[in-house]
C-alpha positions as CSV (number, residue, x, y, z in Angstrom):
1,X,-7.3,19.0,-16.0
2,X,-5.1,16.2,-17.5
3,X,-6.6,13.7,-19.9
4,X,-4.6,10.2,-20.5
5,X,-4.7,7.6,-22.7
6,X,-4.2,4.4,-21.8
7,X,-4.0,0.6,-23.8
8,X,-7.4,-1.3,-22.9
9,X,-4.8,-3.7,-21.0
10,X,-4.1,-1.3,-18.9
11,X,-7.2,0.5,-18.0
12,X,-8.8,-2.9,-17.4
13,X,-6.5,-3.6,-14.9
14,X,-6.4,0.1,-13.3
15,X,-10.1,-0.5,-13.2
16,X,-9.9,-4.2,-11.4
17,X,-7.7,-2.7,-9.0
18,X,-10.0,0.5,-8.5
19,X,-13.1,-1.6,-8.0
20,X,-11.0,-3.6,-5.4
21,X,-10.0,-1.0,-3.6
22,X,-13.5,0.8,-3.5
23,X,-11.6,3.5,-5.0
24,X,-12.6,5.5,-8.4
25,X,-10.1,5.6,-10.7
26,X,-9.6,9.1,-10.6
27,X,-8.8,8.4,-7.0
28,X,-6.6,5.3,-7.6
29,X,-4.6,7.3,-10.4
30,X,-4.2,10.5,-7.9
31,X,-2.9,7.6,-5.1
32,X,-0.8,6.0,-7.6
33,X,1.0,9.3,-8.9
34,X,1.6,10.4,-5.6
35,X,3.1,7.6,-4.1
36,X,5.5,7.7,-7.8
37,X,6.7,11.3,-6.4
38,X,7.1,10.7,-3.2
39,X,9.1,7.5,-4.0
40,X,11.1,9.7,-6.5
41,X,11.7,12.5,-4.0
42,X,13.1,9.8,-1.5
43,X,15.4,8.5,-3.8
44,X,16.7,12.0,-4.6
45,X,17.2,12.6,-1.1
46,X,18.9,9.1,-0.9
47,X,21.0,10.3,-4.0
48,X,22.3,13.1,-1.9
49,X,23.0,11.4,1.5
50,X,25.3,9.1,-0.4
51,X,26.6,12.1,-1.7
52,X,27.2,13.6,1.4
53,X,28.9,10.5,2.7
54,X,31.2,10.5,0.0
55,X,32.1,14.1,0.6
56,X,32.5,12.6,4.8
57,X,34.9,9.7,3.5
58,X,36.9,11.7,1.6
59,X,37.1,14.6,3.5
60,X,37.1,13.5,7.7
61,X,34.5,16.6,7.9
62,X,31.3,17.1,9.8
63,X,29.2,18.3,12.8
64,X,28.7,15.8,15.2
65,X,25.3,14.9,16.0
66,X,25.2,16.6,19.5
67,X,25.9,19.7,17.7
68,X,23.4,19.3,14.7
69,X,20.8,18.6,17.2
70,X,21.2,21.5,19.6
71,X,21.1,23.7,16.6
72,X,18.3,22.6,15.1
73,X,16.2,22.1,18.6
74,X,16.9,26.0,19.0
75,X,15.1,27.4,15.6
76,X,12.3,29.2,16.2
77,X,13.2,30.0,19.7
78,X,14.7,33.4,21.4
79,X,17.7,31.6,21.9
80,X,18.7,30.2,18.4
81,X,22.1,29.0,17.8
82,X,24.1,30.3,14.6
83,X,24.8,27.0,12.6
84,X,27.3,25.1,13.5
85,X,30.4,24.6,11.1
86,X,32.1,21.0,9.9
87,X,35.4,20.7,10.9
88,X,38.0,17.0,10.4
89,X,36.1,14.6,13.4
């Protein structure tokens, strides 16, 4: 178990909004810091597709789509394609 402490300002305001939501605040603060990590993961993930264009732009290298999605539509099955390789489009 994890203990805050929080300004009065604050836990006023985390209550007002619990009470709205007919949530405890236990369950607001659960909701809240889930949402906060899965809006960090998605901007890590953002972080790396620009990244990854970069790396396009400079390089003319990739897998075209077609390819990507044969591939991945054949994991799991008997016929599963080895992955397919970037090359200048």
């Amino acid at each position: 178990m994890t203990t805050i402490i929080v300004p009065d300002e604050i836990d006023k305001a985390f209550a007002d909004l619990a009470a709205e939501r007919s949530l405890s605040k236990n369950d607001l603060m659960l909701a809240a810091l889930a949402e906060y990590l899965l809006d960090k993961e998605a901007a890590a993930g953002l972080a790396e597709a620009d990244e990854a264009w970069a790396e396009f732009e400079k390089t003319g290298e990739g897998v075209p789509l077609e390819e990507a999605a044969g591939w991945l539509a054949s994991w799991g099955t008997p016929g599963s394609k080895p992955s397919p390789q970037c090359r200048k489009l």
